[in-house]
C-alpha positions, 0 to 999 in steps of 0.5 A, spaced: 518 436 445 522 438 438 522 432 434 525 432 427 529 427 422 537 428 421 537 427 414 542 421 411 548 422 409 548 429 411 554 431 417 552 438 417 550 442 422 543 444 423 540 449 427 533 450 430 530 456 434 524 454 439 520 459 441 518 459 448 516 462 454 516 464 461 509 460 466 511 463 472 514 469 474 519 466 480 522 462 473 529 460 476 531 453 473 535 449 470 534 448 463 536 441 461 536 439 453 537 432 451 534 427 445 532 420 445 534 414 446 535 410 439 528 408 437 525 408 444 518 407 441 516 405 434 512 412 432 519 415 433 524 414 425 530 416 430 535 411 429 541 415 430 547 417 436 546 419 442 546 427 442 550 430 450 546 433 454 547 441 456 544 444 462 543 452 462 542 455 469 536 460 468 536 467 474 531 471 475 532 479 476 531 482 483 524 483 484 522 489 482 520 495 486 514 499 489 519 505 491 512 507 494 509 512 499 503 515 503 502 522 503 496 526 507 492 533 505 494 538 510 488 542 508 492 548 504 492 543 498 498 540 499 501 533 501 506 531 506 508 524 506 507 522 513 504 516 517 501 520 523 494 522 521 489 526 525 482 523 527 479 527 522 474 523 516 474 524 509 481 527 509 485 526 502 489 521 502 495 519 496 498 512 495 504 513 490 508 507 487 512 505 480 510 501 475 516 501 471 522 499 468 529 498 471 536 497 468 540 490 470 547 489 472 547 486 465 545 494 463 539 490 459 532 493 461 527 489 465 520 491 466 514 487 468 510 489 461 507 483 456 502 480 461 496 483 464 496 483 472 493 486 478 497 491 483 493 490 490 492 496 494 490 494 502 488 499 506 481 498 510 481 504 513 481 508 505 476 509 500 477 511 492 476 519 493 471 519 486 473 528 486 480 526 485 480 520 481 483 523 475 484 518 468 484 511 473 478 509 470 473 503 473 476 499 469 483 498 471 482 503 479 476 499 484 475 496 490 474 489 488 470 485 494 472 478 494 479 480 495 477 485 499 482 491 497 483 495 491 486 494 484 490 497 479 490 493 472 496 493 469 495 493 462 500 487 458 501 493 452 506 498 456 503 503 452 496 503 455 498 504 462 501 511 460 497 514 466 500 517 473 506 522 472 509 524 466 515 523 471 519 517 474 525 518 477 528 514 474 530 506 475 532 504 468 539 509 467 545 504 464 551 503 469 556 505 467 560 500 468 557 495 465 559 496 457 555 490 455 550 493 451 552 501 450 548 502 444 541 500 448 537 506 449 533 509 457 526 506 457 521 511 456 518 511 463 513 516 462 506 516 466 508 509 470 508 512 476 502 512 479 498 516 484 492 514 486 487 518 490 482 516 496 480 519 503 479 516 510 472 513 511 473 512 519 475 516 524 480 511 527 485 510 521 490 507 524 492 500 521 497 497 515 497 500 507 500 495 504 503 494 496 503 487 493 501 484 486 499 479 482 505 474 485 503 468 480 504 473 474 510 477 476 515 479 482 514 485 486 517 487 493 511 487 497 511 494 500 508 497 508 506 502 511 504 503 519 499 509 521 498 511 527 493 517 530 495 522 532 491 523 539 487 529 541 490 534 546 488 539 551 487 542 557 481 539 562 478 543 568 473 542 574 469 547 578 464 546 583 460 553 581 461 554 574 465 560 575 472 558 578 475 553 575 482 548 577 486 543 574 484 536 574 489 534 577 495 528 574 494 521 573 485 523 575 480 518 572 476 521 566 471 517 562 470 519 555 463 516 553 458 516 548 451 519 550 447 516 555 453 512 558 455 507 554 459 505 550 466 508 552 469 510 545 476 513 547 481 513 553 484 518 557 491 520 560 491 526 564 498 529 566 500 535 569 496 542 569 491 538 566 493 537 560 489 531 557 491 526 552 485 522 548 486 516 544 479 513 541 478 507 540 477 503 533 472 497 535 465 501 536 462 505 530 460 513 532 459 519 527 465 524 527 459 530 526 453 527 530 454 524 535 454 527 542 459 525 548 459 525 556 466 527 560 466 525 568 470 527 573 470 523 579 474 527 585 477 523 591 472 525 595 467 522 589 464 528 587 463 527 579 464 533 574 460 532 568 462 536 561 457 535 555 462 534 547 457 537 542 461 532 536 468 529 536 469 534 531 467 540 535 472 537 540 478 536 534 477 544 533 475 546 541 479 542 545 480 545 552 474 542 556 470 545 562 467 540 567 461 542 572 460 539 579 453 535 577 448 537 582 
């Protein structure tokens, strides 16, 4: 409410500058400016004419855009933007996205500075690689565990949130079709772009990386990635003396378990000359260096071949299997 007192006999014109802003980042509305009735309540010294009424339709922009990507090491220091990764532990793992600007059809820059906010990073099967967190300090880059995922603070000072890239591709180029405002500069879209730096804490890893942010502070376009596993491949024999060796013929059934018999932490599809594939299962907790697997083999005739796996890595580096008749 802005109240005042037209002075008498005064048929000039007055104007008046509210300053306002935004409560919520969805804010398309209709804004309706009115004035009062003639003395509705007595506090108010207003006796004169009604004033019309006008309405002003407010948009909003389109949300803005992660433009983001998920990229793994391939072990030469390098990343592929990829959504397949072996089952390999503590691999590096890169989640990029923007925060920054762009430029409306209006060719008026939009950016989401001014307020502090929260982009969410859920991705249960990282963790923040420590060795590599670069200038993304604690306080802005962390795992926050009642919302059960990470953070990144996006500061409210466009400057401060300068860290990441030193370039964007750029998303705030002036149309050049649009004339309205020619003499208005390209943002400055220095270091907003973010590489955030983890690794793989399980060895199944396959599940949803997604990107989102503080919906009740600004408009994001919410942002997911799939990963899969790529399973493990070989080729697996049978011998009944330890010397010559056959094929375990396709479509064979083949256990792969944990020492000791239990419990069954992968499945296995054999195909033609022995070739196996083995896909892992997510739900049991087993340790990718240490623990011991058994391999069987039933035969039609019911005899079982037994292989012994020292580690599932040895069996990631290794994956031809030899298994021998148990006597």
């Amino acid at each position: 409410m802005f109240s005042f007192t037209p002075i008498d006999g005064k048929k000039n014109r007055s104007e008046y500058k509210i300053y306002l802003k935004t409560n919520r980042a969805n804010s398309a509305e209709v804004i309706r400016v009115a004035s009062n009735e003639a003395n509705p309540e007595e506090h108010y010294e207003y006796n004169g004419n009604h004033y019309r009424s006008i309405t002003f339709e407010l948009a909003n922009y389109n949300p803005f855009r992660f433009s983001g990507k998920v990229s793994i090491g391939d072990g030469a220091g390098n990343f592929v933007e990829s959504e397949s990764w072996t089952y390999e532990v503590g691999q590096p793992v890169n989640v990029e996205f923007d925060v920054t600007s762009f430029r409306g059809t209006d060719n008026k820059s939009a950016d989401p500075f001014g307020t502090e906010f929260k982009v969410y990073i859920d991705a249960p099967m990282l963790e923040i690689d420590e060795e590599r967190r670069g200038a993304y300090t604690g306080d802005i880059f962390y795992y926050d565990e009642k919302a059960g995922c990470f953070v990144l603070v996006v500061k409210a000072d466009r400057d401060d949130n300068r860290i990441g890239t030193d370039e964007v591709a750029i998303k705030d180029v002036r149309n050049p079709n649009v004339t309205l405002n020619p003499d208005e500069p390209d943002a400055d879209q220095q270091g907003e772009h973010k590489v955030l730096a983890f690794k793989t804490k399980s060895i199944v890893s396959a599940g949803e990386i997604t990107l989102s942010a503080e919906a009740d502070v600004v408009a994001f376009e919410q942002q997911s990635f799939t990963i899969d596993n790529e399973p493990i491949t070989g080729r697996i024999q049978y011998s009944e003396d330890g010397i010559s060796y056959a094929n375990v013929p396709a479509g064979a059934f083949v256990t792969f378990e944990v020492e000791g018999g239990s419990p069954r932490i992968g499945s296995m599809t054999i195909g033609e000359n022995g070739q196996y594939t083995l896909r892992l299962r997510k739900e049991y907790r087993y340790d990718w260096e240490r623990t011991r697997i058994w391999v069987h083999y039933r035969s039609e005739g019911g005899k079982i071949y037994h292989a012994d796996v020292v580690s599932l890595s040895d069996l990631f580096r290794n994956p031809d299997l030899k298994a021998v008749q148990e006597q």
